[in-house]
N, C-alpha and C positions, 0 to 999 in steps of 0.2 A: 866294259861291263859284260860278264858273263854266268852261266847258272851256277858256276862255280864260288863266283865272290859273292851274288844274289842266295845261295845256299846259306855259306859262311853268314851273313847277315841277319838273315832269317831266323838262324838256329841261335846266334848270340841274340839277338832282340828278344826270343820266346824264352830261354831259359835265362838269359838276365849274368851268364856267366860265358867269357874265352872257355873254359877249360871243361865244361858239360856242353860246349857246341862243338869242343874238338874231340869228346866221345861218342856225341850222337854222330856225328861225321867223319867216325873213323880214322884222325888225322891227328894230327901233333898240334898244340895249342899257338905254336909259334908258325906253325900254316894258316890257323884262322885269322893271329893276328896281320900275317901278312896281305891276306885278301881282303881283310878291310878296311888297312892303309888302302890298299891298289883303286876300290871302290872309293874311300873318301876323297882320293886325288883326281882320281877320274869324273868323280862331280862338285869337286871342287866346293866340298862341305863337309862339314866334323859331324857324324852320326850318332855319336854316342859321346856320352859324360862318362867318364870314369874318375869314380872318388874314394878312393883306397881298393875298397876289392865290391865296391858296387859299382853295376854297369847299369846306364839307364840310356832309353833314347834322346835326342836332340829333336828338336822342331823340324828339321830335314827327318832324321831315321824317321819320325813319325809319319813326317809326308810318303817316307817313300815302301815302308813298309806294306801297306796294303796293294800297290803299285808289285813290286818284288814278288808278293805273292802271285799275282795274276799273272806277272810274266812266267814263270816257272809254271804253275799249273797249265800254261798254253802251251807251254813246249812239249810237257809231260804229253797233255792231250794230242799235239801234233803226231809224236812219239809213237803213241800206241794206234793211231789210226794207218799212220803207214807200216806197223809190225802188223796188224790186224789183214790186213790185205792177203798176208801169205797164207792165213788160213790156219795155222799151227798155232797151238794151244799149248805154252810155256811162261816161262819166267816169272818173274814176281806178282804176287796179288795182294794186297794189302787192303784187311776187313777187319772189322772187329764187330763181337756179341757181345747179347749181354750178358751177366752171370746165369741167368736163368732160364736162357735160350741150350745155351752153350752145353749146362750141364743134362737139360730135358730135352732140346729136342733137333740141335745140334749132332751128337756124333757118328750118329748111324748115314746122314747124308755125308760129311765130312772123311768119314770114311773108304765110301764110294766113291765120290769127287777125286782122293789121293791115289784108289786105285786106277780111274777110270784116266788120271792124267796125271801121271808121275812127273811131268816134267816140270808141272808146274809148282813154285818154292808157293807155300804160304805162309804171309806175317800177319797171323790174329792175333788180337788183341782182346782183353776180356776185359771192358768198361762196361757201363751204366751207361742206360738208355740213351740219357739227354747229352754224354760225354761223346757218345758214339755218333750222334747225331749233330752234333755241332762239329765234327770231325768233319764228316762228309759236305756238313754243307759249307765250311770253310777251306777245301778242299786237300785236307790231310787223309780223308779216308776214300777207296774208290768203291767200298761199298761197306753196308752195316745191318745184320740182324738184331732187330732192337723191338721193345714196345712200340710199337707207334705211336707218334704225338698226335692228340685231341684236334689240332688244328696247326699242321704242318706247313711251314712255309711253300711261296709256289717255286720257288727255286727249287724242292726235295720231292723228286717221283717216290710214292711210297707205294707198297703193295702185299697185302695180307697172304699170310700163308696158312696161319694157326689162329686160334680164338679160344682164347683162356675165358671159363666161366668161371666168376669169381663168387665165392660163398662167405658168409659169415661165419667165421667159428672160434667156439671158446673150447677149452679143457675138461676134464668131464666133472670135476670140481667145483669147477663155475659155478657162481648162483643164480646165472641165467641158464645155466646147461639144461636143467629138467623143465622150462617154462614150454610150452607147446607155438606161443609166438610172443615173437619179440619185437618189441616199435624201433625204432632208430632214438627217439628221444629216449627209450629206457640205455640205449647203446652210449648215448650222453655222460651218462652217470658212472660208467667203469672205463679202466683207463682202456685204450687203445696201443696197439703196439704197430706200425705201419712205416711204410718205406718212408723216404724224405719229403718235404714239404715240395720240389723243384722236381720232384718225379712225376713222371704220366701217371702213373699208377694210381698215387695219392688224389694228384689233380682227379681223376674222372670221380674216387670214393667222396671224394671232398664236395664235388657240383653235386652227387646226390642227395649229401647233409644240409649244405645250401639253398637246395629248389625245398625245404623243408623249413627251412630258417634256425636250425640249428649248427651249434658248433663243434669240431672234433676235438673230443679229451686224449691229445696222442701224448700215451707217458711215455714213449721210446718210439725212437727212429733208426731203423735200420735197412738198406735198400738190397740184402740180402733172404730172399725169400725164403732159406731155408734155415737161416737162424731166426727169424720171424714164426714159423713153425715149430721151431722148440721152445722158445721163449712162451710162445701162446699155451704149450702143451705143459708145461709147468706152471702154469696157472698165473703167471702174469699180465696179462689183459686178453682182450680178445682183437681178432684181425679181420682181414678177407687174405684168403688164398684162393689163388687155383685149386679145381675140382679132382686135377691131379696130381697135388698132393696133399690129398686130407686123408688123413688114415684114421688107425683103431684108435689113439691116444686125443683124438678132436670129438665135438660135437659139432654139426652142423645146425643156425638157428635158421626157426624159419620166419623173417620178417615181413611177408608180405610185399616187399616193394619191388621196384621196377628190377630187373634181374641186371648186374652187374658185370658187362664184357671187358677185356681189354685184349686189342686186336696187336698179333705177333707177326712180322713181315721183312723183306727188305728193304731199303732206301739206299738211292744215290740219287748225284746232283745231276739234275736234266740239260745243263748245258754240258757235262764231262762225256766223253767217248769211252764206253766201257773193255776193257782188254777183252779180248777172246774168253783168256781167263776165268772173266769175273761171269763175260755172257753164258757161261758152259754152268756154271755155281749157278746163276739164275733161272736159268731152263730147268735144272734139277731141283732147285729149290722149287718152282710151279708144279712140277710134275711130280713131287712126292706127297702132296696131298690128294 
């Protein structure tokens, strides 16, 4: 057994195919098939069902997958604790934002970082919060700019950089647009247009309507905040955004209630050893506010 046939394994168990684990790994489909002969003979159990062109686990792969993973993430970590040592700041980083970090507040550091340390490759990824976040704490990601979750696992150091103030707003069409204050229960009654139900975002809008004892009218779900902003500006319901980006084409209401944060930061997992890398991206991410 080695992180070679434990890769191969990993990557056919997650995508469910030979031939998307012999793309994610670079290799020839007839090399993944051979490294998980070599693993199944080596533990002397069949890992996987194969029934025409579905691949599923076996009651061994199942046992041994989460096992697989832990071995490999310790190596990984072993890995970068003794490159860590030399002090040099290279090779791979592997992060991923959100969409809404990424495009606001993202490139000007990301920038710097590429200048300040060419050596180092970066593979960002651009997922959604709770994707990026389950990344990290399942140990596929070594670090992530995301919303923060309301109530983050203890396994996930999280740590604030930025503070989105969230406002209510409609179009200027709206027939709440001209009201001078607005209740949450009149908010009831027009549709809503808001990220996913499974987002932070929604979660923190949603305990406000909640501690109210009302329900949210969302006629559309999208977890992209800036088609969220056109769709509201063309008079399709109303939202909350960020403060910046409301422009000429919104109304801002004023409801009266508890004011609405959602806190922007990094996160990694507190038992991982962070590369150099990712520690130099961290320093600058604190020290750019």
């Amino acid at each position: 057994m080695d992180t070679h046939t434990l890769s191969a394994f990993i990557a056919v168990a997650e995508t469910g195919s030979f031939s998307q684990a012999a793309q994610q790994l670079y290799i020839t489909q007839s090399a993944v098939s051979k490294r998980i002969a070599l693993l199944e003979n080596q533990l002397d159990r069949k890992l996987f069902d194969r029934i025409g062109r579905s691949v599923g686990l076996t009651e061994a792969g199942l046992a041994l997958l989460p096992r697989a993973k832990t071995i490999l993430i310790a190596i990984q970590d072993a890995s970068r604790a003794m490159g860590n040592l030399s002090g040099e700041v290279h090779g791979k980083l592997t992060l991923a934002a959100s969409h809404h970090i990424s495009l606001h507040r993202l490139p000007p550091i990301l920038r710097k970082f590429s200048q300040t340390y060419p050596d180092v490759q970066l593979n960002l990824k651009f997922d959604e919060s709770e994707v990026a976040y389950d990344g990290v704490l399942h140990g596929d990601l070594e670090l992530a700019l995301i919303t923060l979750a309301p109530q983050p696992n203890a396994a996930i150091h999280s740590q604030t950089i930025w503070v989105d103030n969230l406002q209510y707003v409609v179009c200027k069409e709206h027939p709440l647009a001209n009201e001078t204050h607005v209740t949450l229960e009149q908010l009831t009654h027009y549709a809503a247009i808001l990220p996913g139900t499974q987002t932070f975002t929604q979660q923190i809008v949603a305990e406000q309507f909640r501690r109210k004892r009302l329900d949210l009218n969302v006629a559309m779900s999208t977890n992209y905040l800036d088609t969220i902003r056109m769709m509201v500006s063309i008079g399709l319901g109303w939202s909350l955004l960020p403060e910046t980006m409301i422009d000429d084409t919104l109304t801002v209401l004023n409801t009266g209630s508890e004011p609405i944060q959602r806190e922007l930061g990094y996160i990694y997992h507190r038992d991982r050893t962070l590369s150099n890398a990712a520690s130099r991206l961290v320093d600058m991410l604190t020290y750019s506010v």
